[in-house]
C-alpha positions in Angstrom: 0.0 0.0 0.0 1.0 3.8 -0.5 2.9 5.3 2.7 0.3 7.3 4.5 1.6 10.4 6.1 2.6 11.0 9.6 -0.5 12.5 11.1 -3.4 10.8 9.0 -7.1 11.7 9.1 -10.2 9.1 9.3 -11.2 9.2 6.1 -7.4 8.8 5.3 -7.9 5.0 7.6 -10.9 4.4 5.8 -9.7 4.2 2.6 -7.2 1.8 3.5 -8.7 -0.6 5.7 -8.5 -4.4 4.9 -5.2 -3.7 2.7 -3.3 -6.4 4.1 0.1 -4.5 5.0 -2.3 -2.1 7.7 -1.3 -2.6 10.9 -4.0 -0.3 13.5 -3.5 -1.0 17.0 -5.7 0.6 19.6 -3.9 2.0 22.7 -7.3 1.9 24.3 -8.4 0.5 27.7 -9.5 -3.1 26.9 -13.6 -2.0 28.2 -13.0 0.8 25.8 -11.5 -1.4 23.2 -14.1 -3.9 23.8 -16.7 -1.4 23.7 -16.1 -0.5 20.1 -12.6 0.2 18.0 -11.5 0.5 14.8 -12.4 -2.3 12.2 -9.5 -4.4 12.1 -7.4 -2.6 15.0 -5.4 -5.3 17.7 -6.0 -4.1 21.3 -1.8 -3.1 22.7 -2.0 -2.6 26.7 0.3 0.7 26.9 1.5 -0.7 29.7 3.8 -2.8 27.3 5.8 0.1 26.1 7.3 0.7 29.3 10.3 -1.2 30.9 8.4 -1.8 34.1 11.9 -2.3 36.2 12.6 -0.4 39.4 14.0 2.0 39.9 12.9 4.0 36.7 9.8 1.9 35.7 8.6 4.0 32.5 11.8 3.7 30.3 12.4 2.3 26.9 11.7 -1.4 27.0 14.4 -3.8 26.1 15.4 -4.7 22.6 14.4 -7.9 24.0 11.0 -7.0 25.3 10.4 -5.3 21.8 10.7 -7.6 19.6 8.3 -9.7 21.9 5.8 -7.1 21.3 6.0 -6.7 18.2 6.0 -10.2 17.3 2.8 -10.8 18.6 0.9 -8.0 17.5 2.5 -9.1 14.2 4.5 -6.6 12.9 6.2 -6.6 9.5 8.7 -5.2 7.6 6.1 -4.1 4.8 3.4 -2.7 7.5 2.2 0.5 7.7 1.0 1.0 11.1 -1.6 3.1 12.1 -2.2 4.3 16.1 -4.4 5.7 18.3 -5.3 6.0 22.1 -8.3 6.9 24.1 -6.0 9.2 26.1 -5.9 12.3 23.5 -2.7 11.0 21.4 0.3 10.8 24.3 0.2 6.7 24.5 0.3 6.4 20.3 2.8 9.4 20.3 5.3 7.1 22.7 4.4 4.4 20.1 5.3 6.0 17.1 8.5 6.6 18.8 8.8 3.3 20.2 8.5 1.7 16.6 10.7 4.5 15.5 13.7 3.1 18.1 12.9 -0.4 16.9 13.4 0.1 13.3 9.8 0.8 12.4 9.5 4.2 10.5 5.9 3.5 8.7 3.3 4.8 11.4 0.9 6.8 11.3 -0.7 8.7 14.3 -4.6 9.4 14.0 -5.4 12.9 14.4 -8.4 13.2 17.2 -7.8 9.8 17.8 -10.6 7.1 18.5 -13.2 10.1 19.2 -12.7 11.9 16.0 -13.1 8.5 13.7 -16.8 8.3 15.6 -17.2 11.6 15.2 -17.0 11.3 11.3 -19.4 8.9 11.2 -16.4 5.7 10.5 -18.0 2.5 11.0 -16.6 0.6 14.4 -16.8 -3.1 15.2 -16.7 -4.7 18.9 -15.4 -8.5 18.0 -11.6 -8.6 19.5 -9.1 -9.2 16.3 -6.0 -11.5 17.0 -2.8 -10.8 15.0 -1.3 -13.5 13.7 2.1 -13.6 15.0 5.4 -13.1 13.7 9.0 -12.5 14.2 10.1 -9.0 14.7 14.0 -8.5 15.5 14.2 -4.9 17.2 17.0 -2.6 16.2 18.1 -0.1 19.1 18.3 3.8 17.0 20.4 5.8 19.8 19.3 9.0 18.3 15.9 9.6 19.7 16.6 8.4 22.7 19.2 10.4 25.8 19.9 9.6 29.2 21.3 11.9 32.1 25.0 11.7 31.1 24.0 12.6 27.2 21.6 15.8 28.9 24.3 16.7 31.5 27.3 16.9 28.7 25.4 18.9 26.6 23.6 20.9 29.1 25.7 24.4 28.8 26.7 23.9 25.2 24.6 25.7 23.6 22.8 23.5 21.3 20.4 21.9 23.3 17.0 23.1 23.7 14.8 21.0 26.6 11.1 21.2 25.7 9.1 20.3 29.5 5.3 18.9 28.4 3.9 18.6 32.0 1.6 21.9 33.4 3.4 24.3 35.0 2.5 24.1 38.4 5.0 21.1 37.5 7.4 22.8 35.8 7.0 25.4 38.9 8.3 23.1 41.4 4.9 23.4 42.7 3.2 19.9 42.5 5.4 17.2 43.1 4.6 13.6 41.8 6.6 10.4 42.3 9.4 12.6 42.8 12.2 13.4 45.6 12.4 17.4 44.1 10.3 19.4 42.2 10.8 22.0 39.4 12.5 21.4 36.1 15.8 20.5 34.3 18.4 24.1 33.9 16.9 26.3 30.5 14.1 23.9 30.2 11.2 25.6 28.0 7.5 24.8 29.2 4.9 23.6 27.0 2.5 21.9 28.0 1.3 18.7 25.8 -2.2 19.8 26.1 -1.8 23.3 24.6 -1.1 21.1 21.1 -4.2 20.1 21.0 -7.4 22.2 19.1 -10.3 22.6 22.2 -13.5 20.3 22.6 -14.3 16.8 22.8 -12.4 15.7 19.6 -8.5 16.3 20.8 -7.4 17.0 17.3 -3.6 18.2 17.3 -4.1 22.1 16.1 -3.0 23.2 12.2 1.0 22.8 11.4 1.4 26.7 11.4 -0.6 27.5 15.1 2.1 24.7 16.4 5.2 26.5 15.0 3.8 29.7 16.6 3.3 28.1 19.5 7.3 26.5 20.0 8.5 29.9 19.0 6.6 31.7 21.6 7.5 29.3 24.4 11.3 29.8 22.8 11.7 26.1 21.4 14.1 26.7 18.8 13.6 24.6 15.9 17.5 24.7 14.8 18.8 23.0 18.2 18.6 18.9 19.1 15.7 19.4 21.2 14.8 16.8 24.2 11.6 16.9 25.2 10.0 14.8 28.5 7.5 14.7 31.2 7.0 12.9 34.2 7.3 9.8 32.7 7.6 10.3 29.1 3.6 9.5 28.3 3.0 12.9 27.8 6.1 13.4 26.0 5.4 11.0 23.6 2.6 13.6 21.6 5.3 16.6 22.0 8.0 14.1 20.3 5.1 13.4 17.7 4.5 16.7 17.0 7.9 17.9 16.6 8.2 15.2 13.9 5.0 16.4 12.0 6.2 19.7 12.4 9.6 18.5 10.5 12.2 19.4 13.4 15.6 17.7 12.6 16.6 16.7 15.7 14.3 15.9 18.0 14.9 13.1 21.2 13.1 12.2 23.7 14.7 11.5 28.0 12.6 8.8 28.8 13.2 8.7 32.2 11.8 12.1 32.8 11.6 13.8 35.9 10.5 10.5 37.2 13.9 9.6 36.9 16.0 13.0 37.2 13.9 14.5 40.5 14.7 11.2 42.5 18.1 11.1 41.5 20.5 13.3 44.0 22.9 15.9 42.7 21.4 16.7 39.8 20.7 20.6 38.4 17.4 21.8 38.8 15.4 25.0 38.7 12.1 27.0 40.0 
């Protein structure tokens, strides 16, 4: 089938659906999923694209642990993959990325999600689908992915711009969640993951020019590697999505977040 497009629209799906290289998975709750979803999609817990290891639970998964995933949803080579949530895009941006990291480039991320294919009137099924499985060898990309030594070598440089996607009172230092500190990594811009998003009930990510506005203003600058987190890189994952879409060069995500850099001691941070 043709390569769809990062950011794909419903009628975009529909025109696809039954080609046998789609690949939809719902991010979905499995009462939501088994309430209705996509014709054809396979039901992914989003639990699975987290490591789930103490003491930083919500990193990058394994190679290992990938290539189990993505064996049994059965992933191939030739599959364009289509994704959406019922969490207003943060769980299919982390799995675009995911794929991404494991060697997967074809996915697509469906803009206002599950709500806006109902709300165009798509057809939805409730029967569970299960994949066929297959085997999937992960490949590790380095480049979309830093840790605290990568952040704290290029810190001062110059180069580096830190895009923070949690709310401010976050950012602020003054809500503290599953964390020894609060407040936010040194030059860190804020904005927030929500602010992305057009208002009302169908969280459709906002026109490509509004976004570009919207990073300039909070002073994201487009020309630096930009690493962009939350609290535990769920949030994150629609920032990272967008900054694709929006064609940044260089744009990483630091999975362990502040979940990660507020309970580690020593480290820079700022109110």
């Amino acid at each position: 089938m043709t390569h769809l497009p990062l950011v794909i629209e419903p009628e975009q799906l529909a025109a696809h659906l039954g080609d046998p290289n789609l690949l939809v998975i719902d991010l979905s709750s499995a009462e939501n999923y088994a309430a209705g979803h996509i014709p054809g999609a396979i039901n992914v817990n989003p639990q699975r694209l987290l490591r789930g290891e103490a003491p930083v639970p919500n990193k990058l998964p394994s190679m290992e642990q990938l290539s189990a995933l993505f064996s049994e949803v059965g992933l191939k080579p030739e599959h364009q993959v289509v994704v959406y949530d019922d969490q207003k895009g943060p769980w299919a941006g982390r799995m675009i990325w995911t794929l991404a990291i494991a060697g997967h480039n074809q996915a697509s991320f469906l803009n206002g999600q599950f709500a806006g294919w109902t709300a165009a009137g798509q057809t939805i099924e409730t029967q569970a689908n299960l994949p066929t499985p297959t085997s999937f060898n992960a490949e590790y990309d380095t480049n979309l992915v830093v840790d605290i030594p990568w952040i704290l070598s290029h810190l001062d440089n110059g180069d580096l711009c830190v895009w923070d996607a949690r709310g401010g009172d976050e950012y602020r230092g003054e809500k503290i969640t599953n964390a020894q500190v609060g407040g936010h990594i040194p030059g860190a811009k804020l904005l927030e993951w929500t602010d992305l998003l057009e208002a009302g009930p169908v969280p459709r990510l906002r026109d490509q020019d509004s976004l570009r506005q919207l990073l300039a203003d909070a002073g994201i600058d487009a020309g630096k590697t930009i690493i962009t987190h939350c609290q535990t890189h769920r949030r994150s994952g629609l920032t990272w999505l967008v900054g694709r879409w929006l064609g940044l060069d260089d744009i990483r995500c630091y999975d362990g977040s502040w979940f990660e850099w507020g309970n580690t001691p020593d480290l820079p941070v700022e109110r």
